[in-house]
C-alpha positions in Angstrom: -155.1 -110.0 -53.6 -157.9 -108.4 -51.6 -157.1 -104.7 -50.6 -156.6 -101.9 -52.0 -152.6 -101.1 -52.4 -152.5 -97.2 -50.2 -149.7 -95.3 -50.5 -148.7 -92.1 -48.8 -148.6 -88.4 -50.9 -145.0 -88.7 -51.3 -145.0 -92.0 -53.2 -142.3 -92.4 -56.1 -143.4 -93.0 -59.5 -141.7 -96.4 -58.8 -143.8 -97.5 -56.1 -147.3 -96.4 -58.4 -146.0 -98.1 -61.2 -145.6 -101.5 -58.9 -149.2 -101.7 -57.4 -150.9 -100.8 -61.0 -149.1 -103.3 -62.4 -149.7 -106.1 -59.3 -152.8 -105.2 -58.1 -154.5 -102.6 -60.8 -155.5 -100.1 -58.8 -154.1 -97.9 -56.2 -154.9 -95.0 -53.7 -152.4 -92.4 -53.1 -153.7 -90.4 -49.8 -154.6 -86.7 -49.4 -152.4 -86.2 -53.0 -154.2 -82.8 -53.4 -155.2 -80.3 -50.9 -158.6 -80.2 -49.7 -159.1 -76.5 -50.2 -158.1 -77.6 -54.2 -161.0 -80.0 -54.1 -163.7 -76.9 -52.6 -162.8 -74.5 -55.4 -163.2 -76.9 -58.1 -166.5 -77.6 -56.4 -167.0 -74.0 -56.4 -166.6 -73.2 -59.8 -168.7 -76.5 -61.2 -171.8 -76.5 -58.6 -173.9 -74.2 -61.5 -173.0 -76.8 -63.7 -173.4 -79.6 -61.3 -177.2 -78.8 -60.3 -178.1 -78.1 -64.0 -176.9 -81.6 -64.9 -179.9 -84.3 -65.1 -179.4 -87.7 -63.6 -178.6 -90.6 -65.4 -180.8 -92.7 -68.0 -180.0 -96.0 -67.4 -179.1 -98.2 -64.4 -175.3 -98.1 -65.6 -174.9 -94.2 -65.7 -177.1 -94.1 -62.2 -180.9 -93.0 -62.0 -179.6 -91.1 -59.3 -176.4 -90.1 -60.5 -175.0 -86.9 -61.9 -171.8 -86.8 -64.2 -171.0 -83.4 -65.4 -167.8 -83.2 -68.0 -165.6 -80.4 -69.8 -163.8 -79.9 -66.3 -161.3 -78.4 -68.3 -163.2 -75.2 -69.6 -165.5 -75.1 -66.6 -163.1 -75.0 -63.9 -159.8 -73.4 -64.3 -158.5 -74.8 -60.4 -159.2 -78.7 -61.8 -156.7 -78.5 -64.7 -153.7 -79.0 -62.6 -155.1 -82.3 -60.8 -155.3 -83.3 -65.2 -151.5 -82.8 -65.7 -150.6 -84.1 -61.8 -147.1 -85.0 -61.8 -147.3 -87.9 -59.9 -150.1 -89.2 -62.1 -148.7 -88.4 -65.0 -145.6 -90.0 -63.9 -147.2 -93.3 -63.5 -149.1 -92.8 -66.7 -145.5 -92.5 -68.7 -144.9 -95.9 -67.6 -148.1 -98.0 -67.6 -149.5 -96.0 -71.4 -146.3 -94.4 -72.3 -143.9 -97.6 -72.6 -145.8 -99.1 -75.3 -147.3 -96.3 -77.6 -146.1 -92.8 -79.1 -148.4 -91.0 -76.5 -151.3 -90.7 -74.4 -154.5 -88.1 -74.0 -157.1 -87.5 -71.8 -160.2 -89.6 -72.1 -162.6 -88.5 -70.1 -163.4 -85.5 -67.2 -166.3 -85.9 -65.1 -168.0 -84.7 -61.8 -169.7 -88.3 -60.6 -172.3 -87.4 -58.0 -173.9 -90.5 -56.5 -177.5 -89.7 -54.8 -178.6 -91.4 -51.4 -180.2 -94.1 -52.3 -178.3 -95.6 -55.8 -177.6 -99.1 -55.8 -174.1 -99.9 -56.5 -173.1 -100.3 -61.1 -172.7 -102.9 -62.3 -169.2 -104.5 -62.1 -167.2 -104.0 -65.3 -164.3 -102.7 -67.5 -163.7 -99.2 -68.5 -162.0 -100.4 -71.8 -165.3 -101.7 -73.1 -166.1 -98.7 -74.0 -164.0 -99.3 -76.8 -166.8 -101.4 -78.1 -165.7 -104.3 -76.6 -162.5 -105.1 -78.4 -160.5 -107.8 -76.7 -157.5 -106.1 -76.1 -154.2 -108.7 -75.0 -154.0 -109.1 -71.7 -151.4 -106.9 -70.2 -151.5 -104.6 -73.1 -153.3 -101.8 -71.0 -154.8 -99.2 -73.2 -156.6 -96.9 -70.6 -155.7 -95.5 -66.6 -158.2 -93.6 -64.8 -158.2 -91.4 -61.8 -160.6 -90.8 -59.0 -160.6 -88.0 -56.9 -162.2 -87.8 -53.8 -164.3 -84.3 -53.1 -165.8 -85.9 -50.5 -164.4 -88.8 -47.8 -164.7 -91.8 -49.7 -166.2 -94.6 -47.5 -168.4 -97.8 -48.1 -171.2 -96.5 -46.8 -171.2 -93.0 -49.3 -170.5 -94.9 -52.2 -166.9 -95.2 -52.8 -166.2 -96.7 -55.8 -165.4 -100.5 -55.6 -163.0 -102.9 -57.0 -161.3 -106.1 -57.2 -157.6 -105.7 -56.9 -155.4 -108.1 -59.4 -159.0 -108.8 -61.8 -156.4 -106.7 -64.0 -154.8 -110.0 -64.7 -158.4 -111.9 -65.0 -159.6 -112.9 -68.2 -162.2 -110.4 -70.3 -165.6 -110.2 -70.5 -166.6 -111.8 -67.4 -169.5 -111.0 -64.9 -168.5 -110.7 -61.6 -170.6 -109.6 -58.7 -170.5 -106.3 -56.2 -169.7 -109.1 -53.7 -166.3 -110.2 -55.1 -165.1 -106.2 -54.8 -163.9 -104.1 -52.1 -164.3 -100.9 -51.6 -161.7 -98.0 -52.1 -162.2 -96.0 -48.9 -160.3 -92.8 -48.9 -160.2 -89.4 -47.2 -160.9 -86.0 -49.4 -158.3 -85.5 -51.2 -157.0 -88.5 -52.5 -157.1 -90.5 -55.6 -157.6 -94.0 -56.7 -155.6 -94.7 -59.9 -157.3 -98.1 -61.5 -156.3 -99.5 -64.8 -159.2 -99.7 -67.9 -158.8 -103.7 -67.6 -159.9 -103.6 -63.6 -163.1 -104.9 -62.5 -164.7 -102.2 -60.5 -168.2 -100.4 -60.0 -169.3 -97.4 -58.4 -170.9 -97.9 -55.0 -174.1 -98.2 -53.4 -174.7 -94.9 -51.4 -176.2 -95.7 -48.2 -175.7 -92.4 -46.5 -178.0 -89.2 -46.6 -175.8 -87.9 -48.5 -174.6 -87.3 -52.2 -171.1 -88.3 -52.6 -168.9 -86.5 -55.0 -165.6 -87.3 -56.8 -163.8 -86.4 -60.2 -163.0 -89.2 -62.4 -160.4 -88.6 -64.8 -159.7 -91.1 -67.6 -156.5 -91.0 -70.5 -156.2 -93.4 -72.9 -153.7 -94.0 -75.6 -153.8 -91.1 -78.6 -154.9 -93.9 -81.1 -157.7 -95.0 -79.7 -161.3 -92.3 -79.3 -161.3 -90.0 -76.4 -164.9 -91.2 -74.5 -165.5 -87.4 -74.0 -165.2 -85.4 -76.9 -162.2 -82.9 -75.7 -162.6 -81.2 -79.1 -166.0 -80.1 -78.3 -165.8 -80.0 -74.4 -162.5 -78.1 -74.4 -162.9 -75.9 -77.8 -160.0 -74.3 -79.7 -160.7 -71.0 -78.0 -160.6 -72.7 -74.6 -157.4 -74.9 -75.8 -155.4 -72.0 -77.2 -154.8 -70.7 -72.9 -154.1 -73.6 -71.6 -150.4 -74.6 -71.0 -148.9 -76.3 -73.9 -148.0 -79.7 -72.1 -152.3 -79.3 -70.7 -153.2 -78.8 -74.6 -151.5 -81.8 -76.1 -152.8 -84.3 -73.1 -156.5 -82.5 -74.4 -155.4 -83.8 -77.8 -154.0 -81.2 -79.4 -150.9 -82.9 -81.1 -150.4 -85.9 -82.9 -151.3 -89.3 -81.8 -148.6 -90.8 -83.9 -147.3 -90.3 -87.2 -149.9 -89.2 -89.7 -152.6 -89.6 -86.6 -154.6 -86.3 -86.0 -152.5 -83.8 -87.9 -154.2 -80.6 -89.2 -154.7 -79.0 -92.9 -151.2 -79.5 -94.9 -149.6 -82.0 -92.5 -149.5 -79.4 -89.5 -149.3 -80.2 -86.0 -152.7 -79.4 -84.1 -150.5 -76.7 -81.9 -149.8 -75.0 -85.3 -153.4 -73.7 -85.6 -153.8 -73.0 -82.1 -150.6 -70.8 -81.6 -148.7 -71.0 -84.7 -145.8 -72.3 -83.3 -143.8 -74.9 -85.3 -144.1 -78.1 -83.8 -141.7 -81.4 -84.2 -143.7 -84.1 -85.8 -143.1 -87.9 -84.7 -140.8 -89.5 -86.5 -142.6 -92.6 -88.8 -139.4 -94.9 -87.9 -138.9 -93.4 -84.1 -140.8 -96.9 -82.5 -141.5 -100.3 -84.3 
């Protein structure tokens, strides 16, 4: 397979699921208004110039990533919970584990100039572990502030390395990339090859990447910290447990005598998993 799978903004959960699972990736066009994408812009740009480029020539020399997107920017939290994304999610995490969270939430700025990353996996993050092929543990999103194209920077990919074996090397050459207009998204699976860009405009190009993972493995960002209690206790319930406020599974991240993580947040009494509800 060598394109990207693009599917219009009225795409059924049915028709994501198929071209994560075929291809592991996926762009879904104009899926949030542009004038959504200006006021998250908006709200982070203090944060965004006070962020330092990266220290290595994985993170970018010329890159920016700014996180905690959900404290600093109240208009990004719904692009978190999309429907549509979330959708997808429930069937590519949520068929094979008690629940998912939210991994990561990032501003990536790529500076004129940046050479494209190096080609890899998102799920070696988790320290490398093998993880069985076709047991995905990780989906992220990325959302385009900006018109994605390849001469910007728009992330790249090979579509179907989802299915390749792990640990390999592959070049920037053997990827394509995912050109999109503001306002879309690229869903790719933590078990695609992919790489941000080279930018090769005069331009920074900007996108939000937003990564969930399943609630037993580590968030990469710390949401605890990132998105505090405080912070937490507003959000809508459904936005707080994707955070990481609620069990991962039984016995997984409960609080003080057994409690549910909601419990000191709101006080509310909470349902706890059930040890025999999956094998």
């Amino acid at each position: 397979m060598t394109t990207v799978p693009v599917l219009a903004s009225d795409a059924s959960v049915e028709e994501v699921e198929a071209a994560l699972r075929a291809a592991g990736c996926a762009v879904i066009e104009r899926l949030a208004p542009a004038e959504q994408l200006d006021r998250i812009a908006a709200e982070l740009e203090p944060h965004l110039r006070a962020t330092e480029p990266g220290a290595d020539e994985f993170t970018g020399r010329n890159t920016r990533r700014t996180g905690a997107l959900l404290a600093r920017s109240p208009s990004f939290r719904d692009l978190a919970a999309h429907p549509l994304v979330l959708g997808a999610l429930d069937r590519v995490l949520g068929d094979h584990a008690t629940s998912y969270q939210l991994h990561l939430t990032q501003v990536i700025e790529i500076g004129p100039g940046e050479p494209a990353q190096l080609v890899h996996r998102d799920q070696w993050a988790f320290d490398f572990f093998e993880f069985p092929s076709g047991f995905e543990v990780e989906c992220h999103t990325m959302w385009a502030m900006d018109d994605f194209t390849e001469e910007n920077g728009a992330t790249r990919v090979i579509p179907g390395s989802n299915h390749w074996e792990d640990k390999l090397r592959p070049t920037t050459d053997q990827t394509v990339a995912a050109e999109m207009p503001k306002g879309s998204v690229l869903l790719y699976l933590g078990s695609l090859y992919h790489g941000g860009g080279a930018n090769r405009s005069a331009a920074p190009r900007r996108g939000i990447n937003v990564g969930y993972t399943l609630s037993w493995l580590r968030q990469e960002e710390n949401q605890y910290l990132a998105c505090p209690p405080e912070i937490a206790r507003e959000l809508p319930e459904p936005l707080a447990r994707l955070a990481g406020y609620q069990r991962g599974a039984y016995a997984l991240g409960y609080y003080g005598d057994l409690l549910d993580p909601l419990d000191a947040l709101r006080g509310a009494s909470n349902a706890a998993p059930s040890f025999s509800a999956k094998p």
